[in-house]
C-alpha positions in Angstrom: 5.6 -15.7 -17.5 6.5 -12.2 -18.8 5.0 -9.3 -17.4 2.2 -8.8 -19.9 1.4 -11.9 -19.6 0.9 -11.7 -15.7 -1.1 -8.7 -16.0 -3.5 -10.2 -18.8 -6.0 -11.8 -16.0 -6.3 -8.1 -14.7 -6.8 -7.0 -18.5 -9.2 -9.6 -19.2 -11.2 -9.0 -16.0 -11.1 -5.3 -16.9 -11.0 -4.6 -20.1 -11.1 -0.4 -20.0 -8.2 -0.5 -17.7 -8.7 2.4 -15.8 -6.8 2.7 -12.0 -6.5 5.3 -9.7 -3.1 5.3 -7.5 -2.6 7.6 -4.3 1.5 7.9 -3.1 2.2 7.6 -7.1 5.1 10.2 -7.0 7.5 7.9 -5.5 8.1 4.1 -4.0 5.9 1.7 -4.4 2.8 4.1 -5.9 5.8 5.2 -8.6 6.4 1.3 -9.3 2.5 0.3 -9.5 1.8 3.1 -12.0 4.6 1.8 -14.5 3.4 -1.4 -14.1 0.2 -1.4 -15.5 1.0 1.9 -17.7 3.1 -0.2 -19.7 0.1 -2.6 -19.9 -2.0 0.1 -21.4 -4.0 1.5 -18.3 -5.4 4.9 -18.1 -4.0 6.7 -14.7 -5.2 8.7 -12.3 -2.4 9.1 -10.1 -2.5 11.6 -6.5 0.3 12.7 -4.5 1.3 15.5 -1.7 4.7 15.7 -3.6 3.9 18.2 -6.6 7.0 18.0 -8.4 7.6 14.3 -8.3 3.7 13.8 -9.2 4.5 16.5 -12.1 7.9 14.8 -13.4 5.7 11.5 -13.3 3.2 12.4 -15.1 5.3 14.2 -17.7 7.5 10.3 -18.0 4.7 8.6 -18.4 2.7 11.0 -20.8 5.7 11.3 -23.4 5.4 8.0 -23.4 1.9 8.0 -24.9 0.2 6.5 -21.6 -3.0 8.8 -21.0 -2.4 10.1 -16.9 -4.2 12.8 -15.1 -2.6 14.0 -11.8 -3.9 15.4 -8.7 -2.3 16.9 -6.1 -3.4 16.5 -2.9 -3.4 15.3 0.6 -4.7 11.9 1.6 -5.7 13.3 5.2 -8.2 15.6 3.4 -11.1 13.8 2.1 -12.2 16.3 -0.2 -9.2 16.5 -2.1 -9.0 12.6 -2.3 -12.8 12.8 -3.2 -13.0 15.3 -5.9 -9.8 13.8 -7.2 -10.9 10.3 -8.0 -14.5 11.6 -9.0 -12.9 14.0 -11.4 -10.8 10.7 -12.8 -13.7 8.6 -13.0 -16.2 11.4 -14.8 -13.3 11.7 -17.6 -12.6 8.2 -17.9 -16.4 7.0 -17.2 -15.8 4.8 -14.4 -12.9 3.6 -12.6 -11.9 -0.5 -12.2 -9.1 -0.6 -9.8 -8.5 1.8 -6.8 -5.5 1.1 -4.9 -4.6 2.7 -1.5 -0.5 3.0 -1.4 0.0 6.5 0.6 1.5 5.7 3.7 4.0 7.5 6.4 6.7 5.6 8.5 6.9 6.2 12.4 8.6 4.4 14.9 9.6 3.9 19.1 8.7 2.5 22.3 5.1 3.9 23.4 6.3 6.8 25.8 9.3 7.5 23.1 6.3 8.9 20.4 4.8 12.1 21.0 0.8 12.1 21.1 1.2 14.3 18.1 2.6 11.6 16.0 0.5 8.8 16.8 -1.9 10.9 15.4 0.0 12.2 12.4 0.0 8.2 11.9 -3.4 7.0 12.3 -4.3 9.9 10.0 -2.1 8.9 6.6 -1.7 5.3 7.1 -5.7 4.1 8.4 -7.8 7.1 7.5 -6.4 8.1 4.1 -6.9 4.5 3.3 -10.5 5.5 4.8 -10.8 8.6 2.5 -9.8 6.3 -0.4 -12.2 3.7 -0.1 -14.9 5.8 0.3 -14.4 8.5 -2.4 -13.7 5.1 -4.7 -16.1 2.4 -3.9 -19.2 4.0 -5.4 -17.4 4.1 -8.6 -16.1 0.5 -8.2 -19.8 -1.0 -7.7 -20.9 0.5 -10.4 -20.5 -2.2 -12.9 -21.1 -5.0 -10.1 -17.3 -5.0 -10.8 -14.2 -3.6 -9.2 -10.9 -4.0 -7.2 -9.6 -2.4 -4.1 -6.4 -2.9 -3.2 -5.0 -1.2 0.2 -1.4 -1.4 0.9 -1.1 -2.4 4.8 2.6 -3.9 5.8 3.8 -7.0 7.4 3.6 -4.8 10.0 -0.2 -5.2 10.6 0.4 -9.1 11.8 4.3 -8.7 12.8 3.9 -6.5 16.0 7.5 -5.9 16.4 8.4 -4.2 19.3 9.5 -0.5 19.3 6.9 0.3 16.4 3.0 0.4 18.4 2.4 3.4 16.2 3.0 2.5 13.0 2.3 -1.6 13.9 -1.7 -0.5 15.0 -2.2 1.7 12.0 -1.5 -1.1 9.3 -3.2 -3.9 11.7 -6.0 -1.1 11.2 -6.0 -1.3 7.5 -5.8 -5.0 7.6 -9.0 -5.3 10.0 -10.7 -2.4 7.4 -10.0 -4.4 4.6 -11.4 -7.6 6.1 -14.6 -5.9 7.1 -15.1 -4.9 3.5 -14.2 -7.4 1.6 -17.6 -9.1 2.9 -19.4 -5.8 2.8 -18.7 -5.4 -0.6 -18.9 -8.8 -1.9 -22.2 -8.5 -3.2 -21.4 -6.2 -5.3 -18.8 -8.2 -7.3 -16.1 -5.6 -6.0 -12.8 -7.5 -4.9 -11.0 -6.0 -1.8 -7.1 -7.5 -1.3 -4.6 -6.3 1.6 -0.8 -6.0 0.7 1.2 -7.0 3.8 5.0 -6.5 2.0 8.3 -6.7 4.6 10.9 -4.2 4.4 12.1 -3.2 0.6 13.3 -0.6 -1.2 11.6 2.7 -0.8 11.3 6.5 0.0 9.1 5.7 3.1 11.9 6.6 5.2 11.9 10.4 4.2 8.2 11.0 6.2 9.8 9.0 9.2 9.1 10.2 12.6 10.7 8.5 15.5 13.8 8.5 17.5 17.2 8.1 15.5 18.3 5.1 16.6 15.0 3.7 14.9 15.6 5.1 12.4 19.1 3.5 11.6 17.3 0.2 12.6 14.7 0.8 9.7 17.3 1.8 7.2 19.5 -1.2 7.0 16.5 -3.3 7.2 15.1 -1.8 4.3 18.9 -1.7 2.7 19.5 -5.0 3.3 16.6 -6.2 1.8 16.7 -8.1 -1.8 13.2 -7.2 -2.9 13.2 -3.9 -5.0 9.8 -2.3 -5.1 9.2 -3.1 -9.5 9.3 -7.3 -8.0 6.7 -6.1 -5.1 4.3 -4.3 -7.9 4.5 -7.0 -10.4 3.7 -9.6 -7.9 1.0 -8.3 -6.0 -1.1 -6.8 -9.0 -0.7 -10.5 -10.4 -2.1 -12.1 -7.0 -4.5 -9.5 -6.8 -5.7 -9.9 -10.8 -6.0 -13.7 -9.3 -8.4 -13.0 -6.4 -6.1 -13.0 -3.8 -7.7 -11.4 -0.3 -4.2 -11.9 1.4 -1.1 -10.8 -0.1 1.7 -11.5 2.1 5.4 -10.9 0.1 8.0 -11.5 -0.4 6.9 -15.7 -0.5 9.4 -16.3 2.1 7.1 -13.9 4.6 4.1 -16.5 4.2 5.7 -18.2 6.8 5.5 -15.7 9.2 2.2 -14.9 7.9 0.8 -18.7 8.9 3.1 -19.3 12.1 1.5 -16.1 13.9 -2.2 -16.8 12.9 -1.7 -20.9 13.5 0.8 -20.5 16.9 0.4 -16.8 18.1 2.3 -17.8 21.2 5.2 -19.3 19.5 4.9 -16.1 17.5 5.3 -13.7 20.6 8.0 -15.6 21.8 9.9 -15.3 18.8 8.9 -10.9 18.5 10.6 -11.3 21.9 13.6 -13.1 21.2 14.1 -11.0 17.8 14.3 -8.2 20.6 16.6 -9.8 22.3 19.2 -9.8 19.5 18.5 -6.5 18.5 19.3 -5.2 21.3 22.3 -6.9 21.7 23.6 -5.8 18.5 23.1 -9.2 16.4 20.4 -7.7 13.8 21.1 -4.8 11.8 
């Protein structure tokens, strides 16, 4: 299938095509907007990052694709708020919300300061709370909608060195189970990304000690699955109902071994630690 034709089930479910992306400036938010602009969608795209939200919105705009842009913190709820309100009043109503903001941290639980783990908790699981509470009114609206927050394969992974980050995305994953059966009366979908390591700028907010940080680069160097492959495949398994979108594919084994044999699981987190530390992983 091409990509408009992998994006018609989320056209055909919602036909004004209106989304509302936080993180847009860069990444995975940057890859998500292009997407679906080039599907037609109206935009409402937020970001911390004024001048890559303002070179964004100026690409996509020349290219006739109707985007507002806010500026703003996702730690703040009322700048979350009265940005997607303010998108949803000028578009009359909003379809899809999608969660994508995120920070990276890393280290062993003593290495990270008190500071960060906060820091942490407060992008990664409560800017996904701030989203999904300034959004959700406007999703069940029309006893339709779709919510999309972007957790990590970090959420189910547990991989030593990274409690911080590791609880904040395993918080997003709980959060995301917990509504998708408080909203399911109100026809409004809720799917959790869970992607490995790819291509991104999430490296560039990291906190941690530098050896973690080399760690978490080659990872994400090494990795074969650029961000544009990571948008157009979850907004097609999300179009398709999906609650749980584990990527790349290969990652679904990961996915199933650590909620069908959690102690085989552990064993292998530990033996991966092993190598690591012996210089056998990148």
């Amino acid at each position: 299938l091409d990509m408009n034709q992998q994006f018609a089930r989320l056209a055909t479910r919602f036909p004004r095509r209106r989304a509302f992306i936080t993180g847009a400036g860069s990444g995975l938010g940057l890859e998500l907007a292009r997407a679906i602009a080039a599907d037609g969608w109206s935009l409402g795209l937020f970001d911390h990052n004024l001048e890559r939200l303002t070179a964004v919105e100026g690409d996509l705009s020349a290219s006739g694709i109707p985007v507002l842009a806010y500026p703003g913190d996702v730690t703040q709820a009322s700048e979350l708020t009265v940005a997607v309100n303010s998108f949803a009043a000028t578009r009359d109503g909003l379809d899809v919300m999608i969660n994508n903001a995120g920070v990276a941290g890393s280290g062993a639980l003593m290495e990270v300061a008190l500071e960060d783990w906060r820091w942490i908790i407060e992008t990664n699981l409560m800017g996904v709370v701030h989203g999904c509470r300034a959004a959700v009114p406007h999703l069940q609206r029309n006893n339709s909608g779709l919510l999309i927050n972007v957790a990590s394969a970090a959420a189910f992974a547990s991989a030593p060195g990274m409690g911080s980050y590791n609880a904040s995305k395993a918080a997003v994953l709980a959060l995301s189970e917990t509504l998708n059966a408080e909203l399911r009366d109100s026809g409004t979908q809720v799917s959790v990304v869970m992607p490995t390591f790819f291509k991104s700028s999430l490296l560039e907010s990291f906190r941690g000690p530098d050896h973690a940080r080399v760690t978490a680069a080659a990872l994400m160097e090494n990795s074969s699955y650029p961000a544009t492959e990571l948008a157009r495949d979850l907004l097609t398994l999300a179009a398709n109902g999906e609650t749980y979108i584990v990527l790349p594919k290969s990652a679904r084994r990961m996915w199933r071994m650590k909620r069908w044999m959690p102690n085989l699981f552990l064993r292998r987190v530990t033996q991966m630690r092993e190598r690591m530390r012996q210089g056998l992983v990148p």
